[in-house]
Structures are given as C-alpha cells and as structure tokens.
C-alpha positions in Angstrom: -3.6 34.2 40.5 -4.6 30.7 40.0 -3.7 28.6 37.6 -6.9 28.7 35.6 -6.4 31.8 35.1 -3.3 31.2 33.4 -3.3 32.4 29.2 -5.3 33.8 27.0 -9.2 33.9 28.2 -12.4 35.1 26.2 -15.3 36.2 27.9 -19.1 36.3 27.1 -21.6 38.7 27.6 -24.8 36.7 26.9 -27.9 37.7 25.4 -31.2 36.6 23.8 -30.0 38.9 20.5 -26.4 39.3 20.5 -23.6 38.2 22.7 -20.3 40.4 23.3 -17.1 38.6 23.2 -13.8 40.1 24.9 -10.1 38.4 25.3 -7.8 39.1 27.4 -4.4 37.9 28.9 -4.4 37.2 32.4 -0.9 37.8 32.5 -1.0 41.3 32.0 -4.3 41.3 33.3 -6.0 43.5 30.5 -9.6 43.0 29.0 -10.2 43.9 25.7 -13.4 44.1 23.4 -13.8 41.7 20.9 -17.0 41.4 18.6 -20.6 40.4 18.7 -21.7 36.6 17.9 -25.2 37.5 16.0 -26.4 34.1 16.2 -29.3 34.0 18.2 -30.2 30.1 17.8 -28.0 27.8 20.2 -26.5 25.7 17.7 -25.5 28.7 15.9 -24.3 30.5 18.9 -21.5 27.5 19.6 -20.6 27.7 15.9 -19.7 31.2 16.4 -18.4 30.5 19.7 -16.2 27.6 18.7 -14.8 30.0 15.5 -13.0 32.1 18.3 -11.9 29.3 20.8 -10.0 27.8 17.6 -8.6 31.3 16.4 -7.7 32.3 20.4 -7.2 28.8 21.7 -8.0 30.2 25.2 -7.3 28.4 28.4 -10.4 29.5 30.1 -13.8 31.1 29.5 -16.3 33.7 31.5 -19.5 34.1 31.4 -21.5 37.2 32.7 -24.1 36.0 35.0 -27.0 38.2 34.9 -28.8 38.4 38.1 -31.3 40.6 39.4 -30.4 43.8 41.8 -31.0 42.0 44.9 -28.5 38.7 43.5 -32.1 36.4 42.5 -32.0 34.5 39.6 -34.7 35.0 36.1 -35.0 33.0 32.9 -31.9 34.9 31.3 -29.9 33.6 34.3 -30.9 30.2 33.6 -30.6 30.3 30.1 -26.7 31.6 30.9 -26.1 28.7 33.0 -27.2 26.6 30.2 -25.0 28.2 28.0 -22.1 28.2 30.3 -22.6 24.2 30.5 -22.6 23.7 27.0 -19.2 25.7 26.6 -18.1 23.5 29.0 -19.0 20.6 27.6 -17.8 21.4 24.1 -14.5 23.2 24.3 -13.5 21.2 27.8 -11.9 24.5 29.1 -12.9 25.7 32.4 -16.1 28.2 32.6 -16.0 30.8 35.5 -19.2 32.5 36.0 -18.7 36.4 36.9 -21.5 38.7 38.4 -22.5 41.1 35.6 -24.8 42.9 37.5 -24.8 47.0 36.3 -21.8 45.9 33.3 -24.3 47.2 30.2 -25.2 50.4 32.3 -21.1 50.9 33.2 -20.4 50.0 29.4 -22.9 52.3 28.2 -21.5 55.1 30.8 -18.0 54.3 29.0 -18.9 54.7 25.6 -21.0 57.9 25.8 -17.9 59.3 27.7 -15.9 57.9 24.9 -18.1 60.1 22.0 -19.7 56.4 21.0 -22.8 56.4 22.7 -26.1 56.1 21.5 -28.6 54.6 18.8 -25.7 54.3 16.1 -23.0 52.4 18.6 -26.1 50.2 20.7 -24.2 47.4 19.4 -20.7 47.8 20.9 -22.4 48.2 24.6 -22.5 44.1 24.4 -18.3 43.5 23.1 -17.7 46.1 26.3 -20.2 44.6 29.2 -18.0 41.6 27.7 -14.4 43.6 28.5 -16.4 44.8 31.9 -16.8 40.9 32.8 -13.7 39.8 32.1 -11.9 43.1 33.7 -13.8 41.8 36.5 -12.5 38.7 36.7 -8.8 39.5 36.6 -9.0 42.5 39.4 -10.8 40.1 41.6 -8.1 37.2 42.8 -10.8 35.3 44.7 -13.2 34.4 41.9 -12.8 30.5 42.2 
C-alpha cells in the first residue's frame, strides 16, 4: 500500500443532486457509508465538504469518476474532475480518481438484498456507490 493511502480517507460519490460520502481506514482496509452532502450549488457543496475533512481530518480523498460503459467521458465526468480539482485545491490532500462505472447499480443490488431497497431508501444508494468507490480503492494496490 502506498503511502497516500495511509489514514483515515473519505470518499465521494458525485452528483448533480446529492453526493454520498464514505470513510474508511486504509489500514484495515474497510469502506464504510457515511451521509449525503445535499448541497447542490458548488460553493455549498465545499462547505459541506470541508464540515467532514475538519471532523475526519483525512489524509486522502476519492472521487468516483463516472464514465460511460465503453470508458468515454460526458458532462458529469467533467464536472467531477472539476470537483475533484477544487478539493484539491482547498483541503491540499491528495485526490485519487476511482472508476465508478456500475457502483449505483452494485449499491442498489446491495441494499434491495439488504431489505432497503426502493422509493423510501433512494437516498442511501449515493452514501453506498460512495463505500463501493472507496472499497474499490483499497482492494485495488495499483490505483496510483
């Protein structure tokens, strides 16, 4: 394991509405969900954002990278990058980007198998495509 991923880490599910957060300790190795940041203006998403990086005080951050089936790039993928810099930027912790490709259909497969699917849970899908990303990240030694 490098030593980026050393510590406590939160990771980022983003979205246009809501955006799952998950920690984990890449010493055990162990995702976790989180919560939802609400905020859907980008000022307001930091806010949120910065709330948790000064409660967790992580030593690195992930953001799911949405790209399309056959691994192109769309607006949302963009607008993640953008909010991957500006993390970056403003926490000056390192941001790992992670392939989320398939993470909300595995998290909604999860929580229907858990008794938490449907209309009335929609909400957690985001914290757990978060946990998904960030489990991701740990099992996979070669993510730079």
């Amino acid at each position: 394991m490098n030593a980026e991923k050393a510590g406590t880490v939160l990771a980022f599910d983003f979205g246009e509405k809501f955006t799952g957060v998950a920690i984990g300790e890449s010493s055990i190795g162990v995702a976790h969900p989180l919560g939802l940041i609400a905020a859907q203006g980008s000022a307001a998403r930091m806010d949120e954002a910065a709330a948790l990086v000064s409660e967790w005080k992580p030593g690195a951050l992930v953001v799911g990278l949405p790209l399309s089936m056959d691994g192109g790039e769309h607006e949302l993928t963009r607008r993640c990058r953008r909010f991957a810099r500006q993390l970056e930027a403003r926490f000056k912790l390192p941001v790992k980007m992670v392939d989320e490709r398939l993470s909300s259909a595995a998290a909604e497969e999860a929580l229907g198998a858990a008794g938490k699917g449907g209309r009335k849970h929609k909400l957690r899908v985001h914290q757990v495509s978060a946990q998904i990303i960030l489990q991701s990240y740990f099992d996979d030694p070669s993510t730079p």
